[in-house]
C-alpha positions in Angstrom: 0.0 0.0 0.0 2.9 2.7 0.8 4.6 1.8 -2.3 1.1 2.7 -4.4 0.8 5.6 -2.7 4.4 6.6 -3.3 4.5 5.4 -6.6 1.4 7.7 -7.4 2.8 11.0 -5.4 5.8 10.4 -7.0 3.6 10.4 -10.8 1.7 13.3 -9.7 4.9 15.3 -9.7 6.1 14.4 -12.6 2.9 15.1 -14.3 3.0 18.8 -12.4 6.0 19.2 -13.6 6.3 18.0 -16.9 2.7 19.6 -17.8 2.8 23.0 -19.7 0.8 25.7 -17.1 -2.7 25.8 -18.7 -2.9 29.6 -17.6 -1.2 32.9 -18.6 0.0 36.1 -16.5 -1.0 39.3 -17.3 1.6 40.4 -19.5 2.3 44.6 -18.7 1.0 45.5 -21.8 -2.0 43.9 -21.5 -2.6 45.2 -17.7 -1.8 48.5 -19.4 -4.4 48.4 -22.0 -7.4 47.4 -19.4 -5.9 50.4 -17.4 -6.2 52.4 -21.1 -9.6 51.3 -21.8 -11.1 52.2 -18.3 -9.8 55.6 -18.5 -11.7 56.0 -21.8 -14.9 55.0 -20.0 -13.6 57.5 -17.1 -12.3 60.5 -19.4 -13.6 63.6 -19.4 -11.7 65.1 -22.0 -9.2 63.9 -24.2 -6.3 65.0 -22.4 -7.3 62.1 -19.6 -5.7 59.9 -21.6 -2.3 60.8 -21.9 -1.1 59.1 -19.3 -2.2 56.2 -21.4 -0.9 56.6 -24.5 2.5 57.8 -26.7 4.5 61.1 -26.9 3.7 61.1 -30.5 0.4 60.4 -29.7 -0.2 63.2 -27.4 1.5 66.1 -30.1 -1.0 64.9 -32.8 -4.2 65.3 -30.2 -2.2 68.5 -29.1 -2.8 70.4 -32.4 -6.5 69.0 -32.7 -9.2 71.3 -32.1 -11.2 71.5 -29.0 -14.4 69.7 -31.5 -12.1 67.1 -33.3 -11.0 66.3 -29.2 -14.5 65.8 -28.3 -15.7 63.7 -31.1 -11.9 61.9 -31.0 -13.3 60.8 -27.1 -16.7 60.3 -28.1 -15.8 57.7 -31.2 -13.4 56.0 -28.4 -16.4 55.6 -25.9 -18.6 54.2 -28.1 -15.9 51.9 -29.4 -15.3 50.7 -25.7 -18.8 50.4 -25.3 -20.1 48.1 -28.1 -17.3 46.1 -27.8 -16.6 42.8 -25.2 -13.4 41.1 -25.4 -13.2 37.4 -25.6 -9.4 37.1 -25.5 -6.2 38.7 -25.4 -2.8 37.9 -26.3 1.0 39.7 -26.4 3.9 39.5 -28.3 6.7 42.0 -27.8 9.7 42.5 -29.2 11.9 45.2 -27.5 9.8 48.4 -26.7 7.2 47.3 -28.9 3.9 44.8 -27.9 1.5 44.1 -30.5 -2.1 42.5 -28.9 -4.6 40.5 -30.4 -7.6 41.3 -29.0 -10.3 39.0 -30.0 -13.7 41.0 -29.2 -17.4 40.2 -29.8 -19.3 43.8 -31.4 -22.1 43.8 -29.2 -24.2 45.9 -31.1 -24.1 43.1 -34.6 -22.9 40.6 -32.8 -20.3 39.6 -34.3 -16.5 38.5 -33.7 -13.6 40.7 -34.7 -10.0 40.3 -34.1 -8.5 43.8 -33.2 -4.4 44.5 -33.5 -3.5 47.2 -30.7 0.1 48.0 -30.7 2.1 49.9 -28.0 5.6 51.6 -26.9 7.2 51.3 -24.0 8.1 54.4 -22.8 9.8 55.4 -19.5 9.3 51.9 -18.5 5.8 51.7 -18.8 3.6 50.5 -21.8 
């Protein structure tokens, strides 16, 4: 009986071990983007988001007009609204992450695979 039960422990760890982890970590980038996409629910105004999003980002909303700023937020809310992701995956490659974000429309229905792509910058994504 102790040798079964040895025998069996000692096969359960080699199965732990052996077996590829059936879960994923938030990678940065991804944590990043949820933190993006709330603030867009969140914002305000346009300039909420720049703690979100790129240097070169930021000058080209800079030299918008106050209008093109409001319907720039509004066409990101009702992007984030209609939308409900399904999965989410991250490749980087340096200072660079691209995501595939798998998302259902919500207003049609329908399945869409979205590419997001971000920068690291001062450490964060």
């Amino acid at each position: 009986m102790k040798i079964i039960t040895i025998n069996v422990l000692i096969f359960s760890l080699f199965l732990n071990f052996f077996t590829p982890i059936s879960y994923s970590e938030t990678h940065p980038a991804i944590s990043n983007y949820d933190k993006y996409l709330q603030a867009i629910n969140n914002a305000q105004t346009l300039d909420d988001l720049n703690p979100y999003i790129s240097k070169r980002k930021i000058e080209v909303y800079g030299v918008m007009t106050e209008n093109k700023k409001k319907s720039t937020l509004a066409f990101k809310k009702s992007i984030a609204k209609f939308t409900q992701r399904k999965d989410i995956k991250a490749e980087t490659v340096g200072g660079n992450a691209t995501l595939t974000v798998d998302i259902i429309d919500t207003s049609s229905n329908n399945p869409v695979a979205v590419i997001v792509n971000l920068v690291k910058e001062g450490g964060e994504w």
